[in-house]
BAFIDO-505382 format. One record per residue (C-alpha): residue in three letters; residue number from 1; x, y, z. Coordinates in steps of 0.25 Angstrom, whole numbers, m for minus. Example, Ala and Ser with C-alpha at 12.3 -4.5 7.8 and 13.67 -1.06 7.14 Angstrom:
BEGIN
+------+------+-------+-------+-------+
| resn | resi |     X |     Y |     Z |
+------+------+-------+-------+-------+
|  ALA |    1 |    49 |   m18 |    31 |
|  SER |    2 |    55 |    m4 |    29 |
+------+------+-------+-------+-------+
***
This chain:
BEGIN
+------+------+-------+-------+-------+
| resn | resi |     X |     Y |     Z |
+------+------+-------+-------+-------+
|  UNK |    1 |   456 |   554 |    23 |
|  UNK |    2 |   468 |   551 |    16 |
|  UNK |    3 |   479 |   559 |    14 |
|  UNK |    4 |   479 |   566 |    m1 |
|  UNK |    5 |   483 |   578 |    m7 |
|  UNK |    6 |   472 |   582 |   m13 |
|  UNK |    7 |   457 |   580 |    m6 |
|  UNK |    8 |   444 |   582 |   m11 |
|  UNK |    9 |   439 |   590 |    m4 |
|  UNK |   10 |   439 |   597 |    11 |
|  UNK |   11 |   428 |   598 |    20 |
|  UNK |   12 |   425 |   612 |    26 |
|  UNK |   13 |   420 |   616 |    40 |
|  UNK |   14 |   406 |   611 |    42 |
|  UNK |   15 |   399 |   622 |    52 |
|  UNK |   16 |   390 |   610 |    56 |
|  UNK |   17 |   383 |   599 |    53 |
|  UNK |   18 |   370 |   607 |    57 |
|  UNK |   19 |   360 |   610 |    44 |
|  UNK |   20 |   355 |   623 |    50 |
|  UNK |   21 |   369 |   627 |    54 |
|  UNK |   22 |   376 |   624 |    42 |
|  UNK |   23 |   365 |   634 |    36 |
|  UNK |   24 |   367 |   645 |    45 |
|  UNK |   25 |   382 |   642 |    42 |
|  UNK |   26 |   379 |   646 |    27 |
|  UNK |   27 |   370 |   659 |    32 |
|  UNK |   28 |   381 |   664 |    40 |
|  UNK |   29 |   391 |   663 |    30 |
|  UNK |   30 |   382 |   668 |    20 |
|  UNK |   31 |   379 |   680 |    27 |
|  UNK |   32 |   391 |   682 |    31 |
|  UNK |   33 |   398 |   679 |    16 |
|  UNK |   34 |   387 |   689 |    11 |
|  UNK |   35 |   388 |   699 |    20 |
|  UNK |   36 |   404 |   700 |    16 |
|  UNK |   37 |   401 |   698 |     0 |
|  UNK |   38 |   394 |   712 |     1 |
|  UNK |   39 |   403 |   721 |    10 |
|  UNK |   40 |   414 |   717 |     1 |
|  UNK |   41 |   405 |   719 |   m11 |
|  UNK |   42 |   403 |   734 |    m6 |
|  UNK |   43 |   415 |   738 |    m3 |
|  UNK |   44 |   421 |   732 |   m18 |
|  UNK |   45 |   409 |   740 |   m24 |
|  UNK |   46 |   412 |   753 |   m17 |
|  UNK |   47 |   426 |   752 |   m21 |
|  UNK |   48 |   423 |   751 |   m36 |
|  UNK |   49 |   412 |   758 |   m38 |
|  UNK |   50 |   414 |   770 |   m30 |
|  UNK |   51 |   426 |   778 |   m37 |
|  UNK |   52 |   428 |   785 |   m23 |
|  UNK |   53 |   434 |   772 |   m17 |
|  UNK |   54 |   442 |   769 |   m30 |
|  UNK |   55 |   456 |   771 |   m20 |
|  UNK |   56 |   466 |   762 |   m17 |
|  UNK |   57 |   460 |   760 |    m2 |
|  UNK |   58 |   448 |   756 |    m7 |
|  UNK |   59 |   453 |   747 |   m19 |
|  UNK |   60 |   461 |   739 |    m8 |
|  UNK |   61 |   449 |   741 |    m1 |
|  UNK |   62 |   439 |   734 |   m13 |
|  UNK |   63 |   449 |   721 |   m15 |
|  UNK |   64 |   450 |   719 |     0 |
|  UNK |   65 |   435 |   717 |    m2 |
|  UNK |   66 |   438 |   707 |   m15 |
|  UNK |   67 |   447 |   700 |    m6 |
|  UNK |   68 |   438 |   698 |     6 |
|  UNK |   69 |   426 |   693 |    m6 |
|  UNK |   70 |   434 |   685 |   m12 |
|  UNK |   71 |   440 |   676 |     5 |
|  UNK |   72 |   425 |   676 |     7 |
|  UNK |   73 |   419 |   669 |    m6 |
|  UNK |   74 |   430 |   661 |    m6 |
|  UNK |   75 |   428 |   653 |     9 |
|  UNK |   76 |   412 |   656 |    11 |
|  UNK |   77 |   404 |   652 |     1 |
|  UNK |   78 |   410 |   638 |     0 |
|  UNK |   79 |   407 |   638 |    17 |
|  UNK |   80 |   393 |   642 |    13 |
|  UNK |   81 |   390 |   632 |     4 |
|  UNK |   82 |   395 |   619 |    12 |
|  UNK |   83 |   385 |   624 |    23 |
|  UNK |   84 |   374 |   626 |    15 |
|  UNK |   85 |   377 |   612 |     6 |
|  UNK |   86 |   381 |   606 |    20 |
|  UNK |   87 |   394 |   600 |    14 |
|  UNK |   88 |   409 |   603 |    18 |
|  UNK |   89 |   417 |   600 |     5 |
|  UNK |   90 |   424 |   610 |    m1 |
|  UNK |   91 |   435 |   605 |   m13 |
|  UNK |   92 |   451 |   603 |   m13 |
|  UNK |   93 |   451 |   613 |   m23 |
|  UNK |   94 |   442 |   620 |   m16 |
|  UNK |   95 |   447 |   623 |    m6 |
|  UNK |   96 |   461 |   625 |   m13 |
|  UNK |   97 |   454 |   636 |   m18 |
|  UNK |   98 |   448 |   641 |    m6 |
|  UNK |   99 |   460 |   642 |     2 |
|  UNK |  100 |   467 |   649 |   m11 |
|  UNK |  101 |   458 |   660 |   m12 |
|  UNK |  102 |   454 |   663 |     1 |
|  UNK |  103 |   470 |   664 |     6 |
|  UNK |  104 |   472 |   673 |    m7 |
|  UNK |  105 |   463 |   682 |    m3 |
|  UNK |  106 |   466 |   684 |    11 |
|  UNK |  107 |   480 |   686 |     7 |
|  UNK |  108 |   474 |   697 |    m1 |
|  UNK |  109 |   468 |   701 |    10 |
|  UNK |  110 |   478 |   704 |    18 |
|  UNK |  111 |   487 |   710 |     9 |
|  UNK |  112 |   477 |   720 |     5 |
|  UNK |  113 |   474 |   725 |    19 |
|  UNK |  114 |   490 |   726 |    18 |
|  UNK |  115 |   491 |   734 |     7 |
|  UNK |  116 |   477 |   742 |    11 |
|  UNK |  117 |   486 |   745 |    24 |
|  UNK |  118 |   497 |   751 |    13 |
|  UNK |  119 |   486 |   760 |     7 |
|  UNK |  120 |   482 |   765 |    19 |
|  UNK |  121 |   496 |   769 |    24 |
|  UNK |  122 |   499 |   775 |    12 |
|  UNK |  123 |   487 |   783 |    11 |
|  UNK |  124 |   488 |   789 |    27 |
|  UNK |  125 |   503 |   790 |    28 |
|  UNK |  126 |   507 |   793 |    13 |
|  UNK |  127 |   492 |   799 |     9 |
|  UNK |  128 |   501 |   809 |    m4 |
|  UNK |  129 |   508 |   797 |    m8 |
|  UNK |  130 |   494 |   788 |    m9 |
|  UNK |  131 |   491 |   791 |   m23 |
|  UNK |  132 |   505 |   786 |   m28 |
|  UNK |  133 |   506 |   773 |   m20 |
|  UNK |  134 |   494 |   768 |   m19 |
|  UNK |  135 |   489 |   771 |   m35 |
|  UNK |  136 |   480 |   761 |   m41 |
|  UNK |  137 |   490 |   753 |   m49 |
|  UNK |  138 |   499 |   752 |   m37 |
|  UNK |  139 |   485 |   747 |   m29 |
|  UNK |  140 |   482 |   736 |   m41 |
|  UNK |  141 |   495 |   733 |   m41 |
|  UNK |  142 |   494 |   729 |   m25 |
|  UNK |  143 |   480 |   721 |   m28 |
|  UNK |  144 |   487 |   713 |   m38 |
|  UNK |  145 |   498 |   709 |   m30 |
|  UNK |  146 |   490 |   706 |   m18 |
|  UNK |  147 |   480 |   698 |   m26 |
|  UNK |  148 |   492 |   690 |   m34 |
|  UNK |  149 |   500 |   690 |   m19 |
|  UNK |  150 |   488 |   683 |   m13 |
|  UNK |  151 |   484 |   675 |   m24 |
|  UNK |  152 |   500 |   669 |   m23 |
|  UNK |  153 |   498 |   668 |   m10 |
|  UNK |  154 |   485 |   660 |    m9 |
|  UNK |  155 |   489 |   650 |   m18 |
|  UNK |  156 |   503 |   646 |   m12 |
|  UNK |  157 |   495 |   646 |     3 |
|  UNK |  158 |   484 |   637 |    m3 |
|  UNK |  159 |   497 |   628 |   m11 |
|  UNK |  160 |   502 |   626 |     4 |
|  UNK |  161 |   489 |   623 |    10 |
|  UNK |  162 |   486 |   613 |    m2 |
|  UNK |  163 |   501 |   607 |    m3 |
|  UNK |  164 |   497 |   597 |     8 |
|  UNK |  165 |   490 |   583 |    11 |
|  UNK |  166 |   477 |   585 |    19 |
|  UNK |  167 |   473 |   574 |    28 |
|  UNK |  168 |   458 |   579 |    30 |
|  UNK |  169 |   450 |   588 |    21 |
|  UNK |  170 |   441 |   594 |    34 |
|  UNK |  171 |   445 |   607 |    33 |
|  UNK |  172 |   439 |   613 |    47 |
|  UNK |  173 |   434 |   627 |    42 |
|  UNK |  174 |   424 |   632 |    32 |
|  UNK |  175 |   433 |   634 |    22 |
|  UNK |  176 |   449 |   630 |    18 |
|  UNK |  177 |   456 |   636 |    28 |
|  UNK |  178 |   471 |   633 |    26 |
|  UNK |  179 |   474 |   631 |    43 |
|  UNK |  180 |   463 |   620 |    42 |
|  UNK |  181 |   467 |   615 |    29 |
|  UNK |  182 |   482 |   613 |    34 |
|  UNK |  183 |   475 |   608 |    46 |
|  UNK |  184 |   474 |   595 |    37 |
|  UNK |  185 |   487 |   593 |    31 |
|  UNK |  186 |   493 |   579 |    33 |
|  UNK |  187 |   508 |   584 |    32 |
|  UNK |  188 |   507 |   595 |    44 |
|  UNK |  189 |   514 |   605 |    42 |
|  UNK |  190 |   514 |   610 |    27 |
|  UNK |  191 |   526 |   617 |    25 |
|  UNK |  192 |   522 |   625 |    11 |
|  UNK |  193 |   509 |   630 |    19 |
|  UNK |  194 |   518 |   636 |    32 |
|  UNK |  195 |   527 |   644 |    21 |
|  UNK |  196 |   515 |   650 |    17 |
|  UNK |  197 |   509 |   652 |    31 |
|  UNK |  198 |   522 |   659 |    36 |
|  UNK |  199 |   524 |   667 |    25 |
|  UNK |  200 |   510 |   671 |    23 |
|  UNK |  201 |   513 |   675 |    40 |
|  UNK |  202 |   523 |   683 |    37 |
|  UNK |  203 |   515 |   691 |    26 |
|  UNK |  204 |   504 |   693 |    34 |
|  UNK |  205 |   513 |   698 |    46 |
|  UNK |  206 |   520 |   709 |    34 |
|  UNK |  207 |   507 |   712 |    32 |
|  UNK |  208 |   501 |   716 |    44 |
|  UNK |  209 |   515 |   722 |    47 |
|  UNK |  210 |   513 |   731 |    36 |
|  UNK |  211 |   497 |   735 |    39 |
|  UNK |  212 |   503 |   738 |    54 |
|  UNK |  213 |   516 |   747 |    50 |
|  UNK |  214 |   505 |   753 |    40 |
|  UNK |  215 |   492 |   755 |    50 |
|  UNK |  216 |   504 |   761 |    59 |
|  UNK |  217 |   510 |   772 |    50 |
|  UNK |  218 |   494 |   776 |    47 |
|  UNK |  219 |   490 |   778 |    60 |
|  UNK |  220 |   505 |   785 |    63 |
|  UNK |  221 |   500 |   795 |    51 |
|  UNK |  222 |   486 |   796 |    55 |
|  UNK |  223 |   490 |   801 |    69 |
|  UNK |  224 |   497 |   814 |    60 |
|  UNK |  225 |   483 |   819 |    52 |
|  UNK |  226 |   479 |   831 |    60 |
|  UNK |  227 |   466 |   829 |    59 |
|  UNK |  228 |   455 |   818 |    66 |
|  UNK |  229 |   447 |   817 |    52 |
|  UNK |  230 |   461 |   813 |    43 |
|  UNK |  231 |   464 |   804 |    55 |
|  UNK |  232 |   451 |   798 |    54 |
|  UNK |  233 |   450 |   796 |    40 |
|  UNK |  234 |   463 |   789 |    39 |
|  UNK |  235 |   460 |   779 |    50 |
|  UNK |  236 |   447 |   777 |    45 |
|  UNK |  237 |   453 |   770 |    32 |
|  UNK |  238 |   463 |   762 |    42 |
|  UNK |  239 |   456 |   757 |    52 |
|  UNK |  240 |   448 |   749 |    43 |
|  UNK |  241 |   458 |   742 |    38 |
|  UNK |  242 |   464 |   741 |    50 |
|  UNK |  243 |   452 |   731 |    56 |
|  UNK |  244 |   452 |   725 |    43 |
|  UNK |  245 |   466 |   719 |    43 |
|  UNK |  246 |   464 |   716 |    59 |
|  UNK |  247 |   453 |   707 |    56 |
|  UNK |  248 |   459 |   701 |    43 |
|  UNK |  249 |   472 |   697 |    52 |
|  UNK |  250 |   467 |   692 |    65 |
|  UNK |  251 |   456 |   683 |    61 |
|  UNK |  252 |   465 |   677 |    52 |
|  UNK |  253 |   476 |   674 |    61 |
|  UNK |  254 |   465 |   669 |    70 |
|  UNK |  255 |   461 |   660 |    61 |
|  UNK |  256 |   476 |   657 |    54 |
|  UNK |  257 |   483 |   655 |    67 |
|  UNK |  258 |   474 |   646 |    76 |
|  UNK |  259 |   477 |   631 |    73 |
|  UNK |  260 |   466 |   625 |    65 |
|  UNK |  261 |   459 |   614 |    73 |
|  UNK |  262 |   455 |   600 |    69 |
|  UNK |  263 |   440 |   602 |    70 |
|  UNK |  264 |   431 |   612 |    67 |
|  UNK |  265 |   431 |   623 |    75 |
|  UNK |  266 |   421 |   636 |    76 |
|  UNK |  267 |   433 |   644 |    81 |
|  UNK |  268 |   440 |   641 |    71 |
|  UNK |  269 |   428 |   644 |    59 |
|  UNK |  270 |   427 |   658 |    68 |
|  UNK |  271 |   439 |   661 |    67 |
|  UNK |  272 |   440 |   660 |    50 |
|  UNK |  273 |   429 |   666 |    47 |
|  UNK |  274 |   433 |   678 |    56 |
|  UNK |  275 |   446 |   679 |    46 |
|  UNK |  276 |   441 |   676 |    35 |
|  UNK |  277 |   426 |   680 |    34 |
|  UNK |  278 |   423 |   693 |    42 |
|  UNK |  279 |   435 |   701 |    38 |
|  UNK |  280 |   429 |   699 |    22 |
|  UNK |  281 |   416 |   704 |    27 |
|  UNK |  282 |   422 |   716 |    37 |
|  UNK |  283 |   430 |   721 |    29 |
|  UNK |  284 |   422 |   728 |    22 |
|  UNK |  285 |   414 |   734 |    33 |
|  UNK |  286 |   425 |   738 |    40 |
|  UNK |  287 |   428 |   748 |    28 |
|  UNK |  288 |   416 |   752 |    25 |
|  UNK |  289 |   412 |   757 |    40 |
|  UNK |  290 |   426 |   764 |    40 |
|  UNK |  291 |   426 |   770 |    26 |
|  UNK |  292 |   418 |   782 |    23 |
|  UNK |  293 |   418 |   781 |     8 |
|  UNK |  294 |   416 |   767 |     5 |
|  UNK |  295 |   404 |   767 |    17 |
|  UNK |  296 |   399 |   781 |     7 |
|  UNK |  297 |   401 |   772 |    m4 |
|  UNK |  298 |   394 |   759 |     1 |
|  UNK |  299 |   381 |   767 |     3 |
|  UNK |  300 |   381 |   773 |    m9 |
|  UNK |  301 |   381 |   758 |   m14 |
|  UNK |  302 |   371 |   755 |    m5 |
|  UNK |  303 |   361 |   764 |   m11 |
|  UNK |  304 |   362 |   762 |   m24 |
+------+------+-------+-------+-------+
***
């Protein structure tokens, strides 16, 4: 293919030429696309309908859930369709788009479990001081610049993937990926995109730098509460987040930091949808089975 800055189209990941396969590729997927649609679903309707979890936790909580929604609907359902029309295309522009919402979002992502890692060390260590920092303008406030920040920051990531000449559009994954996508770049290196790739390093090292400090002060104050139910109660609003963020983290620097190869590889298809797939669907379940109001919440859903 010659060399142009703009192609047609790209060509996705084909999980095989097999009929029956490519069928049980769209199941799977569906199931599984499904499955992450309604936990999500629940947990955004037990935060707003329920005023008992109308509290900062559970807001950060109910966009986290907007967030994971919103990766999932973005990469999947196009995957679905090409198996089940048994085609590969996806757009330029498509996949422009793709590659912007899906990098917004899990920059959202992260800085949410950030700023849910603040809430919790505000609640545990400064519990009299809660009311005042963490008040509801002040958590809009922090929602609106996570979006804008994450909107920002998916659109120059996207201008740095995009700023290049690609020499192939067979993109070895089932959606845009940006390590496959600069896998193709006829120019090497693309000085714009490792800017953005060290700098978006180093936020994502602050940021876990700052859960870690935090998650070390709460523990430090948990140890003081005299007694085993307070001590309790208090990690049982931590430690979900905890596996949360541990999840989030290494599945994506699995995927981000092994060298995308030149041919399909099912290691390599594992591996993304390990970072970006399952953590959408588990987080929610993870709260859930670790939080008594919202699990009290959810069956009074279930009934009605």
């Amino acid at each position: 293919m010659d060399n142009q800055t703009t192609l047609p189209y790209f060509l996705l990941l084909e999980f095989s030429k097999n009929r029956n396969l490519q069928l049980l590729h769209f199941f799977l997927f569906f199931v599984l696309y499904l499955a992450t649609i309604t936990t999500n679903l629940l947990i955004i309707s037990a935060v707003a309908f329920d005023h008992r979890l109308h509290s900062p936790m559970y807001f950060f909580l109910m966009n986290l859930a907007v967030q994971d929604l919103g990766s999932v609907s973005v990469i999947v359902p196009k995957s679905m369709v090409n198996s089940l029309m048994d085609t590969r295309e996806i757009s330029y522009f498509g996949c422009v788009a793709q590659v912007f919402i899906f990098i917004s979002f899990k920059a959202s992502d992260i800085s949410l479990l950030t700023v849910m890692a603040y809430d919790r060390y505000v609640a545990i260590c400064n519990p009299l001081h809660y009311e005042t920092v963490m008040n509801w303008r002040g958590c809009t406030e922090i929602m609106i610049l996570v979006w804008v920040a994450s909107l920002l920051y998916g659109m120059v990531h996207t201008t740095g993937t995009f700023s290049t000449l690609f020499c192939s559009n067979v993109v070895n994954q089932f959606f845009c990926e940006i390590p496959h996508l600069l896998k193709l770049s006829c120019s090497g290196i693309n000085l714009v995109e490792v800017g953005v790739v060290v700098a978006s390093g180093i936020a994502a090292l602050g940021c876990l730098t700052f859960i870690i400090v935090s998650y070390a002060m709460i523990f430090k104050a948990v140890l003081r509460i005299p007694s085993e139910q307070g001590r309790q109660k208090a990690l049982s609003t931590c430690i979900p987040h905890i596996i949360v963020v541990a999840m989030f983290l290494l599945t994506g620097c699995f995927a981000y930091l092994r060298p995308p190869s030149d041919t399909p590889s099912y290691l390599a298809f594992g591996l993304t949808v390990l970072y970006s797939l399952l953590p959408p669907l588990f987080n929610p379940i993870i709260y859930s089975m670790r939080n008594k109001n919202i699990r009290l919440v959810l069956s009074k859903l279930w009934r009605f």
